[in-house]
C-alpha positions in Angstrom: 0.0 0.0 0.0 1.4 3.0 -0.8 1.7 6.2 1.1 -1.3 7.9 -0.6 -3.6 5.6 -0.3 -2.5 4.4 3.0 -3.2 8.4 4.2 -7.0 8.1 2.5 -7.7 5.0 4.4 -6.5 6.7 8.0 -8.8 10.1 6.9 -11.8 9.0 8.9 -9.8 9.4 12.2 -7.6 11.5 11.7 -9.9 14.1 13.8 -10.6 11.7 16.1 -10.1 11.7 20.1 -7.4 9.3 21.4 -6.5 5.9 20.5 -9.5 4.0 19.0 -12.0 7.1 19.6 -12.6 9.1 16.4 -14.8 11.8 17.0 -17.3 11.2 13.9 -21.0 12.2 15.9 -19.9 14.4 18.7 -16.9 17.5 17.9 -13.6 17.2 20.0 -13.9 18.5 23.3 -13.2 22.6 23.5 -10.9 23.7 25.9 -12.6 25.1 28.7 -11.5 25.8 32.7 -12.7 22.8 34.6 -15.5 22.7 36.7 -15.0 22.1 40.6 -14.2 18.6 41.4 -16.7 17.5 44.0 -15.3 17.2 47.8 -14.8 13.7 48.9 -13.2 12.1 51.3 -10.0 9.6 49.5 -10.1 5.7 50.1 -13.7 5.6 51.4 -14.8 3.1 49.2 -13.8 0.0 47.8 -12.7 -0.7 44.2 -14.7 -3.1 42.4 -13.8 -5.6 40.2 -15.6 -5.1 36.8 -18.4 -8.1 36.6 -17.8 -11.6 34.4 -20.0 -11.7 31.7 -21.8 -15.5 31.8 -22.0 -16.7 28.5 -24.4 -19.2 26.7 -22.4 -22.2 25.6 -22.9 -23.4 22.4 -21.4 -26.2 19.8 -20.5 -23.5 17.9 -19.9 -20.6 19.9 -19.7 -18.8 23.7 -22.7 -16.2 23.1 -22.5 -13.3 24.7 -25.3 -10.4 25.5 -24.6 -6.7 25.8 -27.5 -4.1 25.9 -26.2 -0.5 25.5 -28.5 1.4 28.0 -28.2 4.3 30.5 -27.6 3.8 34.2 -26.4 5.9 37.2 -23.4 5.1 38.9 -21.4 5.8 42.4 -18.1 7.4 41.0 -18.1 9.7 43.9 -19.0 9.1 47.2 -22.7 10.5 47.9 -23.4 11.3 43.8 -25.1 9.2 42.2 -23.7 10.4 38.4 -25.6 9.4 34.7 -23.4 7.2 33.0 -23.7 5.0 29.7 -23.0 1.6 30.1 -23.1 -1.7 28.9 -25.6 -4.0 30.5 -25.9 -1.1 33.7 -22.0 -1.7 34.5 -20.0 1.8 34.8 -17.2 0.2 32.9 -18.3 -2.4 31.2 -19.0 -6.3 31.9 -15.8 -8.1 31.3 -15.6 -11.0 28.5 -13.3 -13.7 29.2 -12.8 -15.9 26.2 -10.3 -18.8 25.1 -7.9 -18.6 22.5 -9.7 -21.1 19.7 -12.6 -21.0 21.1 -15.4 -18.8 18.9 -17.0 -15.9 20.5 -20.7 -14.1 19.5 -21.4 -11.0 21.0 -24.5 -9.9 20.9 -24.9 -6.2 21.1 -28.4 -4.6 21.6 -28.9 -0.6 21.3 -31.5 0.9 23.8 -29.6 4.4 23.3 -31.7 7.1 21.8 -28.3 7.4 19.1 -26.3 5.2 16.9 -23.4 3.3 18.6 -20.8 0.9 17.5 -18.8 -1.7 19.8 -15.3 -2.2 18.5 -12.7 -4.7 19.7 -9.8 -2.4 19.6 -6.7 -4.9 19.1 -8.9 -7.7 17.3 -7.3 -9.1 14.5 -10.7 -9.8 12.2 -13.3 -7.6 13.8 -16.0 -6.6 12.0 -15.7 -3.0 10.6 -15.4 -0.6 13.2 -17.1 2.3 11.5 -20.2 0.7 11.0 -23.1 2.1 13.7 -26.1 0.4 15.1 -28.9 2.0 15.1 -31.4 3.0 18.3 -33.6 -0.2 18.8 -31.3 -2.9 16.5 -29.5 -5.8 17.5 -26.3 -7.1 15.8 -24.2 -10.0 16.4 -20.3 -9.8 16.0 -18.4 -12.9 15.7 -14.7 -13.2 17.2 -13.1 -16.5 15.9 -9.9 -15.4 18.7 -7.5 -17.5 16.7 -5.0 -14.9 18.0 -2.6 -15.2 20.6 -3.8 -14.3 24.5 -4.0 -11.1 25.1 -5.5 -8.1 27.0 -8.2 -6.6 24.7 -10.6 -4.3 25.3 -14.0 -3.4 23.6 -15.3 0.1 23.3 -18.4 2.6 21.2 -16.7 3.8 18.9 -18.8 6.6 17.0 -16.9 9.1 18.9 -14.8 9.7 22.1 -17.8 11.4 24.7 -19.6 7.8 24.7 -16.6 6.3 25.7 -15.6 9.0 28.5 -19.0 8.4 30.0 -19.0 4.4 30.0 -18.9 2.7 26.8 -15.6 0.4 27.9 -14.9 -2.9 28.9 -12.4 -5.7 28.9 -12.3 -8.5 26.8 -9.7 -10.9 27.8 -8.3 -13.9 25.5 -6.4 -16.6 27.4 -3.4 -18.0 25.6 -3.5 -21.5 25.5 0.4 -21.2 27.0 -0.6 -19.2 30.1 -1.9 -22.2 32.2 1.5 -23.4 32.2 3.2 -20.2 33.1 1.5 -20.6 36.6 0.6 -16.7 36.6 -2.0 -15.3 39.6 -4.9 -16.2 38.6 -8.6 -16.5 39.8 -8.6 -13.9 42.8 -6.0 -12.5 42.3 -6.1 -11.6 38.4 -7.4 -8.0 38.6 -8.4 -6.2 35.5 -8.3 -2.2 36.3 -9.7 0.7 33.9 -7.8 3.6 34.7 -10.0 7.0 33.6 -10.3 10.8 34.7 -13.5 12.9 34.6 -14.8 16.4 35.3 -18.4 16.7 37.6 -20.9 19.4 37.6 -23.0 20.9 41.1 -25.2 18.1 40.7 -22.4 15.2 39.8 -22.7 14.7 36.3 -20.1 14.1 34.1 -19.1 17.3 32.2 -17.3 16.9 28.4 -15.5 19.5 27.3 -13.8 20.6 30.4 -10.4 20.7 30.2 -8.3 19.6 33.4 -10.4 16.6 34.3 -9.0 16.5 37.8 -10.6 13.2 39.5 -8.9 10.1 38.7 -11.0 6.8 38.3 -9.8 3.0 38.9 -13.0 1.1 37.7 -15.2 3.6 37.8 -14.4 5.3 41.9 -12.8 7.9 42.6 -9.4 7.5 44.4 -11.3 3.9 46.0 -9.2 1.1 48.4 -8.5 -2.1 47.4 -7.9 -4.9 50.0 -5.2 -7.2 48.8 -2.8 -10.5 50.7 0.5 -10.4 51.1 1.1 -12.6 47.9 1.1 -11.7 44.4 -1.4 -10.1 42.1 -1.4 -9.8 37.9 -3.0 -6.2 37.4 -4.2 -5.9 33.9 -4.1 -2.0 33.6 -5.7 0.1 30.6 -5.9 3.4 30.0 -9.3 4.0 29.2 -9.6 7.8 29.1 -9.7 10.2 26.3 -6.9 12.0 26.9 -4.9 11.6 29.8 -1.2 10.0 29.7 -0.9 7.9 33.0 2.3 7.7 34.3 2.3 5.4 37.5 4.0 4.3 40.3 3.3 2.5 43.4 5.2 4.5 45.7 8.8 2.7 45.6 7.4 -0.6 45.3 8.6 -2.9 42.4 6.2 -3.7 39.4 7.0 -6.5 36.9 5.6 -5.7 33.6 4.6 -8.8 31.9 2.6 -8.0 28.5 1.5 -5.0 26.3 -1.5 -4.6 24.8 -0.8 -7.0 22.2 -0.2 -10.1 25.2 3.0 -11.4 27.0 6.2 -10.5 26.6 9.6 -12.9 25.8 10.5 -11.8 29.2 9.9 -9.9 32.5 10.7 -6.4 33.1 11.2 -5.0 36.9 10.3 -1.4 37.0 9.6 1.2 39.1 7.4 3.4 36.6 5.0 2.8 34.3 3.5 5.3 31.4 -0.2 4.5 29.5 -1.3 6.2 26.9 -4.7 6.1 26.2 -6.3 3.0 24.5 -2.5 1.2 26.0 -2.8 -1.8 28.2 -0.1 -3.1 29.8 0.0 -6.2 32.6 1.5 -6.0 35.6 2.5 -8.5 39.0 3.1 -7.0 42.1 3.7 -9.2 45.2 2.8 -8.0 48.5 4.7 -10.1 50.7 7.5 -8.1 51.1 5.0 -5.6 53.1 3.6 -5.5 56.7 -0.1 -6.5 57.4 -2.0 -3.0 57.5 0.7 -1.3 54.9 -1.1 0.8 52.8 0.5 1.0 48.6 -0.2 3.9 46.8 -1.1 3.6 43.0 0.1 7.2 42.0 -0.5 8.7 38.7 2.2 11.9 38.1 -0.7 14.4 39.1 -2.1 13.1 41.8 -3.0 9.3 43.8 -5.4 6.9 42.0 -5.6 3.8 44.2 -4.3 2.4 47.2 -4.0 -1.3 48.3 -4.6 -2.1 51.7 -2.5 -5.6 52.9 -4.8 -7.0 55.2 -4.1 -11.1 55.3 -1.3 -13.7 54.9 -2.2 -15.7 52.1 -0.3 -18.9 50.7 1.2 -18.6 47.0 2.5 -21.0 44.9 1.9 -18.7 41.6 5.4 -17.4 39.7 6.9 -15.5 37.0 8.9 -17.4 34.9 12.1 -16.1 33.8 10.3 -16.9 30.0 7.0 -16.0 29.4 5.8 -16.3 25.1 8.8 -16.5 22.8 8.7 -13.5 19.9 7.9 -15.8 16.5 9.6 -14.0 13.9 6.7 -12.0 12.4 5.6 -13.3 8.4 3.9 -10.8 6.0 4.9 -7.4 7.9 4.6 -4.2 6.9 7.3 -1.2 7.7 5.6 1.8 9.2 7.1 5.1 9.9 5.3 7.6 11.7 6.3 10.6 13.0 3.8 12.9 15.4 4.5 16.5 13.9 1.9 17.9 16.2 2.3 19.6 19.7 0.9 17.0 21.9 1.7 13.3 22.7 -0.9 11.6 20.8 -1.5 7.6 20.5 -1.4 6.0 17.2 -3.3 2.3 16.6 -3.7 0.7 13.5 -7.1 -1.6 12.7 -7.1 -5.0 12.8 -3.3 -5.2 13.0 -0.7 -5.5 15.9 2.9 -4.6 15.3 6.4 -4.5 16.4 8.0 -1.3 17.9 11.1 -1.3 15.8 12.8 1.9 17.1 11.8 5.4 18.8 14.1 8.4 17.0 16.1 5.7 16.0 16.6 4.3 19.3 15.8 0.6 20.4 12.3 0.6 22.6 13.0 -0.1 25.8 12.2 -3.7 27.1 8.3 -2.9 27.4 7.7 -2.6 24.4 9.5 -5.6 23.0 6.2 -7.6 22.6 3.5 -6.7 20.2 1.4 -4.0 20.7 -2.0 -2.6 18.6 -1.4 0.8 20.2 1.3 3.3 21.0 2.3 6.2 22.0 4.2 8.5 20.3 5.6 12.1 21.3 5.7 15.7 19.7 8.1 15.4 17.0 9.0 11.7 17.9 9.1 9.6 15.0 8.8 5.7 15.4 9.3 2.8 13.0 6.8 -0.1 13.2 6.4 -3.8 11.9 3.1 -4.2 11.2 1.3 -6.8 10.6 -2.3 -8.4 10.2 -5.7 -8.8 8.0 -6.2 -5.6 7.3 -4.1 -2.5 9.7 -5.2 0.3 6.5 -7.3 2.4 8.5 -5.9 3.9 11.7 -6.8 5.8 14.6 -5.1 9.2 15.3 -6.4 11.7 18.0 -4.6 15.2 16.8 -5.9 17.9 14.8 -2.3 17.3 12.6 -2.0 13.5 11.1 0.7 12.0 11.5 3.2 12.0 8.6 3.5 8.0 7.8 5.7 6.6 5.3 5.3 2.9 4.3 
């Protein structure tokens, strides 16, 4: 494809909001000073865990049922807030499937307006800028021949729907990870990471810039009661703007996939930065801390989360020095793109994952040595990508500059 054509194809989001969320229905948010963040006091409630979608089982396929609705949610303490969700969770219900084993979805609008769910890092999704209409039902098929990996599903008519619920996890098992011996069960934690802005009466505001109250699963600056023994923390950044750049105080993280699953290897670290529409995995073990210790997820503006060790717990999970071997890739694509805007900005190709080859000519660092659908990329930063997948000619691109791509 050349670089023409390959520009045409990634027109539709060019003017879109970030990674997977073209604005096409609803304008990009105008900058505007924020409203008052409601009062609250930190920690007062408990982070939830986003709810397991049950699905019918059938020779064919696991059938899954979403209904787009509104709902009203708890972010804050004392507000109750009007959200969008799917199936009345603020985020969304989370899918677990099985690498190999089919998946339906079945995806019914009660929305007075068009929406679209979109597996953002699916490899043969259906189109993602087809809409459903208000009172239609559509069924999308997943055949999750891929390799295991933290996916996530989202609307994606535009970024607002997403900012005020429209999110949720899908997650594809590998059929190697039972014999990694990861946490699991309990102590597998998927967390959606947003930010919002409130009016007086606690709604959600768009169009505010400076959305000042961070979110973990839908609460504001919530608790999370943990044993000393390790977690796996699958972490997204689901807002629609906002970089993340996290830390738990001191206390060591070992990254162990990307957004496009495992990596060849661990990486310790201290720091962690999330674009938005980036997952990354995590494992974190607690026993190293006192019974009562408190660990602060920190974001660089502000806290997010804390875990609260409260039991001893016995753990005979790991992390194997080896986690998925890196196949050399077949049929790939060279990408260069170069963000000659002002503003970081996160760049994800459709139904495609790829390979970070360099950053400014520099070898990525050892996070970003798996595949990945999604990445971020820096004013003036230029990175090169191995691309590769069914389609990966449309693309997602939040700024009001596209990015200069070369292929």
């Amino acid at each position: 494809m050349n670089r023409r054509k390959l520009l045409a194809c990634g027109g539709i989001a060019a003017g879109g909001a970030l990674a997977g969320l073209p604005l096409l229905a609803v304008g990009r948010p105008v900058a505007a000073a924020a409203p008052r963040g409601p009062v609250f006091s930190p920690y007062s409630e408990e982070m939830p865990v986003p709810p397991v979608l049950v699905p019918e089982i059938t020779d064919a396929a696991d059938v899954y049922r979403l209904t787009v609705r509104e709902a009203t949610a708890t972010i804050v303490p004392g507000l109750r807030t009007p959200v969008l969700t799917y199936g009345g969770a603020f985020p969304g219900p989370t899918i677990r499937a099985r690498q190999g084993r089919p998946v339906q979805v079945v995806v019914t609008n009660e929305l007075d307006r068009a929406v679209d769910t979109y597996l953002h890092g699916g490899l043969a999704e259906p189109d993602p800028r087809s809409t459903l209409d208000p009172g239609r039902a559509r069924t999308y098929e997943y055949g999750n021949a891929r390799a295991g990996a933290s996916l996530w599903y989202h609307d994606h008519t535009g970024a607002e729907p997403v900012y005020r619920g429209l999110q949720g996890w899908y997650l594809l098992e590998g059929a190697d990870e039972a014999a990694l011996n990861l946490p699991s069960g309990d102590h597998d934690i998927p967390i959606v990471l947003g930010d919002a802005s409130f009016d007086e009466r606690g709604a959600l505001v768009w169009g505010a810039g400076g959305r000042g109250t961070l979110l973990a699963n839908g609460k504001a600056r919530p608790y999370f009661l943990v044993a000393a023994r390790k977690y796996r923390f699958r972490l997204l950044n689901g807002s629609v703007g906002r970089v993340f750049r996290l830390d738990l105080s001191g206390t060591r993280m070992t990254q162990i996939a990307t957004d496009g699953g495992l990596l060849p290897a661990p990486v310790p670290l201290t720091e962690l930065v999330l674009g938005p529409g980036e997952r990354a995995e995590v494992v974190v073990d607690f026993r190293d801390l006192p019974l009562g210790a408190p660990v602060i997820l920190n974001d660089a503006s502000g806290e997010v989360l804390r875990f609260d060790v409260v039991r001893e717990a016995a753990d005979t999970s790991q992390v194997p020095a080896t986690l998925r071997p890196l196949p050399t890739p077949s049929a790939t694509r060279t990408w260069t793109v170069t963000n000659e805007g002002a503003e970081a900005h996160t760049f994800h190709p459709h139904q495609a994952q790829f390979l970070v080859l360099d950053r400014a000519g520099r070898p990525p660092g050892p996070g970003e040595a798996g595949w990945k659908d999604t990445v971020l990329i820096r004013p003036a930063e230029t990175v090169r990508l191995a691309v590769t997948g069914t389609s990966g000619a449309t693309y997602d691109w939040p700024g009001r500059t596209r990015p200069r791509i070369a292929d």
